[in-house]
N, C-alpha and C positions, 0 to 999 in steps of 0.2 A: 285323503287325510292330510290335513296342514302341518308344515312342517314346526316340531315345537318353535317356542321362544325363550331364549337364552339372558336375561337379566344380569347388565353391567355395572357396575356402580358408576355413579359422574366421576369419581375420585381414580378410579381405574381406568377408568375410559382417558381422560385428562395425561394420567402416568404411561398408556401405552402409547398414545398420540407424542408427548414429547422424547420418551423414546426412543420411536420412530425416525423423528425431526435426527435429533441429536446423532441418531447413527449416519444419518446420510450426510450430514456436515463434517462427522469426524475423515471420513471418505477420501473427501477433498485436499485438498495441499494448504498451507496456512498463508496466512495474509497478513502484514504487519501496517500499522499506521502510527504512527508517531511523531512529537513534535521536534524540529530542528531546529538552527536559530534564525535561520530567512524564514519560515514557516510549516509546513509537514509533508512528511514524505510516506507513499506509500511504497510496499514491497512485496508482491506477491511470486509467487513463487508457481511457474506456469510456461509451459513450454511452445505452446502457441501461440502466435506473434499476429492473428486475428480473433482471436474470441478472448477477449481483456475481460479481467476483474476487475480491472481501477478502472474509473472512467469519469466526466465533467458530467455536472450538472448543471449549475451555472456560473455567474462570472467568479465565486469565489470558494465556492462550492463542490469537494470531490467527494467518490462513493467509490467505496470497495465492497464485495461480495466473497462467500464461499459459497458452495453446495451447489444446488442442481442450477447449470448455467441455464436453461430454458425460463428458470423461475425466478431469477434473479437480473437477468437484463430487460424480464418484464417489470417486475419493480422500477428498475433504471429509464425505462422508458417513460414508462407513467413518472416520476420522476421531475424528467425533463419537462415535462407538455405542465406538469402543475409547475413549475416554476416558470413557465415561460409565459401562461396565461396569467398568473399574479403578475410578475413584473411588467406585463403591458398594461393590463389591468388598473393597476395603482402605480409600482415606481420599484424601481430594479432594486434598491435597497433594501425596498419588501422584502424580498426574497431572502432568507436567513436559514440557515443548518438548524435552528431548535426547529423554523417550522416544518423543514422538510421531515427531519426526523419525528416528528408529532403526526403525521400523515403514515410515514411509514407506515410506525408501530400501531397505527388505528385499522391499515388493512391487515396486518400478520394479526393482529389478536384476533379479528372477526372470521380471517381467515381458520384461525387455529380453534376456535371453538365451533364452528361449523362440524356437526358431525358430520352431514353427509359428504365434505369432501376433506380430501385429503390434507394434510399440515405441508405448509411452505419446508424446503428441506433446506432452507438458505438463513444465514446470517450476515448482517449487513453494517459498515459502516458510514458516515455521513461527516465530512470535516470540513469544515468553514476555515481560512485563516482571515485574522482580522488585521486591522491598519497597526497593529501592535502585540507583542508576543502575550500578551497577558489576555488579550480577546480571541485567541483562536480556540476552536473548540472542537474535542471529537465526541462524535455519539453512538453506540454501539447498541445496535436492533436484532435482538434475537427472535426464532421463530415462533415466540407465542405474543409477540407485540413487545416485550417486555423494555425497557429504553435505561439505558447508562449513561450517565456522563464522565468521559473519562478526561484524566487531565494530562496525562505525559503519553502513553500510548496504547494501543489495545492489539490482541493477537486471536486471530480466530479460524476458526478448521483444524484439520488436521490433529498435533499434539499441542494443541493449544496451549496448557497447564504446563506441560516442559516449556516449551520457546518462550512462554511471557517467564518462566524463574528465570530464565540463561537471559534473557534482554535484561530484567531488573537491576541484573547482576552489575551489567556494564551502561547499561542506561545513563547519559547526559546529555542537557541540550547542550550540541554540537554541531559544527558546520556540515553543511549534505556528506563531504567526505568521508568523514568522521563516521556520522548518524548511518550513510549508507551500507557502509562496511560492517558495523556492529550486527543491524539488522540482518544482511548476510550472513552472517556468523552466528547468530540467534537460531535462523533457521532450519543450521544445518546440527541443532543439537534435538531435531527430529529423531527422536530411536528408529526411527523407518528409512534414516538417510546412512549410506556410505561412507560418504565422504561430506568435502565442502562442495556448496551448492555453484554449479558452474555458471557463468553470463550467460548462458544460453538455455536456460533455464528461468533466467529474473525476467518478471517484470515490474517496470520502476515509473513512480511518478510522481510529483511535487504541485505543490501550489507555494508558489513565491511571493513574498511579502512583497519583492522587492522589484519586481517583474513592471514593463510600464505599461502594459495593454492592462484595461480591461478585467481581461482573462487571464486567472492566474495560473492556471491548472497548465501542466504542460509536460510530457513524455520524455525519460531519458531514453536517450536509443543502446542498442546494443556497443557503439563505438563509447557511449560515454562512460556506459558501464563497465566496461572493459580497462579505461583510462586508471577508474578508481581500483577495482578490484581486480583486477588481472592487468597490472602497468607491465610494460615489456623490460627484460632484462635490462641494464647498464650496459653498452658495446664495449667491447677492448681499450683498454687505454691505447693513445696512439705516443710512440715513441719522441722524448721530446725533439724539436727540430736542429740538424746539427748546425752548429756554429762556422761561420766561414772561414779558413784557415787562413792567417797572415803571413805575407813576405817576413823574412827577418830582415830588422831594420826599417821597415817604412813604415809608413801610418795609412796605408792602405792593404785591402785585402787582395784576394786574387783576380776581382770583379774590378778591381781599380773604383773603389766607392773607399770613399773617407770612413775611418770611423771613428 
């Protein structure tokens, strides 16, 4: 006897698939990308100092991820290999964040409507900075294809909806300094966090306007970020130095020097 057959609606089927997605994204630790005033800084939030969320795509070009990292640095992969066959192809200029982000969201949507397999469980950002602060641009790729363009900054994983009120709050373009520190502090208005989030927990990274290679994209290290957000105490004042005692009556000290 065959086993019955159970009748889903497309509208249900659609609503348990995103579901699905959305729960495995929430999972994850959140990720911040926002603009600065040399260009945009990403910030995730990540304890491993080999399996990155942020990472280069090409010369001017960086990606952030949440959710499942197997599915997400395959993205990044492919990624890479299509921008690198366009820019030989035609001309490195080619290569531009709308088009990456148009390629994205064309495999997540095909992806996500594919019954028989399973939905992307990852959320994806895409940020270009351009020769001027008015041309950079972020793009924010959810897992049904769906595509944003955001203009100040985007927040995704985790408690997404808390961290981007508490950024909005203090949100301005600001120098890295500034911008990095707030983002830290964004982060850590997580209901699921402690406390503030420690440097050895961030991972941090920029694409610089202002950089001369090339390649703008480039890692803060653990010492840098340390620098900004965990600066080391002031040391002791040192006492001021004493004064050399004079003879009485001469114009010399005890050192026999003039004064």
């Amino acid at each position: 006897m065959s086993a019955p057959m159970f009748y889903v609606s497309p509208e249900q089927q659609v609503k348990d698939r995103a579901e699905f997605a959305r729960a495995g994204i929430a999972r994850g630790r959140s990720v911040i990308v926002q603009r600065y005033r040399d260009g945009i800084l990403f910030v995730a939030e990540n304890l491993s100092q080999s399996l990155h969320k942020v990472s280069e795509i090409y010369d001017r070009i960086g990606f952030a991820a949440v959710g499942r990292y197997n599915e997400f640095d395959n993205l990044r992969i492919a990624g890479i290999r299509h921008a690198d066959i366009r820019g030989y192809a035609y001309d490195r200029r080619d290569v531009t964040g709308r088009m990456l982000a148009n390629a994205y969201a064309q495999v997540l949507g095909t992806i996500f409507s594919a019954v028989a397999e399973k939905p992307y469980e990852v959320e994806l950002a895409v940020a270009e900075v351009g020769p001027s602060p008015d041309q950079d641009q972020i793009f924010r790729l959810t897992f049904d294809g769906s595509i944003a363009d955001e203009r100040d900054f985007c927040v995704m994983g985790g408690a997404a909806e808390q961290i981007s009120a508490a950024l909005a709050e203090t949100y301005t373009v600001a120098s890295l300094p500034q911008a990095l520190t707030t983002a830290v502090r964004a982060l850590a208005s997580d209901p699921g966090q402690d406390g503030p989030v420690g440097v050895e927990a961030i991972e941090a990274a920029v694409l610089d306007r202002d950089r001369r290679q090339t390649r703008k994209f480039a890692r803060l290290s653990r010492a840098q970020l340390a620098a900004v957000l965990d600066p080391a105490p002031p040391g002791p004042t040192s006492p001021p130095a004493r004064q050399p005692r004079r003879r009485a009556g001469t114009g010399t000290d005890q050192n026999g020097q003039h004064g």
